[in-house]
N, C-alpha and C positions, 0 to 999 in steps of 0.2 A: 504494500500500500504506500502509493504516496506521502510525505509531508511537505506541507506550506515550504520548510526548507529545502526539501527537494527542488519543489516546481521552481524556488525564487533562485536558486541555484542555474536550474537549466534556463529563467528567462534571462539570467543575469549574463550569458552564452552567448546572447543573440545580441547583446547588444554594443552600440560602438564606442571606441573609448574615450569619447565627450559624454554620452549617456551616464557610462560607468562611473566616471569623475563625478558628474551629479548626483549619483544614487550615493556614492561613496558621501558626497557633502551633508546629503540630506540625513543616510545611517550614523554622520559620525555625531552631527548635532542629535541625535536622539538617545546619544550613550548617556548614563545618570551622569552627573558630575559630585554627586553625593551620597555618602551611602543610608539607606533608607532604614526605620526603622522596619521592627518586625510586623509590625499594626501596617504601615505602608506597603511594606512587601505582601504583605497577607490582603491588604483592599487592590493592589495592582493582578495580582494571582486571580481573583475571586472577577475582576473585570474581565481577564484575558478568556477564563471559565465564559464569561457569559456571550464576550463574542463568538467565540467558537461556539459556543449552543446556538446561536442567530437571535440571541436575546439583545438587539439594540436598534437604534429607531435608523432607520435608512434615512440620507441626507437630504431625499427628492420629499419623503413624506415630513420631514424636518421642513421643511423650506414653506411648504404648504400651510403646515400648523401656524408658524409664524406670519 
């Protein structure tokens, strides 16, 4: 079976190395720059749970509500 880091792996293959440099820019801004409590680690854990389940509001029916 696949994983998300599989696929992000083989898209990361296709792409050219201006792309890569961007993805690269945009992954490294998302590394913590501190280290989180256990209570943080534990409500980031329980998010990542819930998108993987499809438990969150799509951006187009976001956009709507608003």
């Amino acid at each position: 079976m696949s994983t998300i880091r599989d696929d992000l792996k083989q898209l990361i293959d296709t792409l050219s190395e201006r792309q890569i440099l961007a993805l690269w820019r945009v992954a490294a801004s998302m590394k913590p720059s501190e280290t989180l409590t256990p209570e943080e680690a534990a409500r980031v854990d329980q998010a990542l749970r819930e998108i993987e389940a499809g438990d969150f509001v799509d951006w187009q029916d976001l956009k709507r509500a608003l």
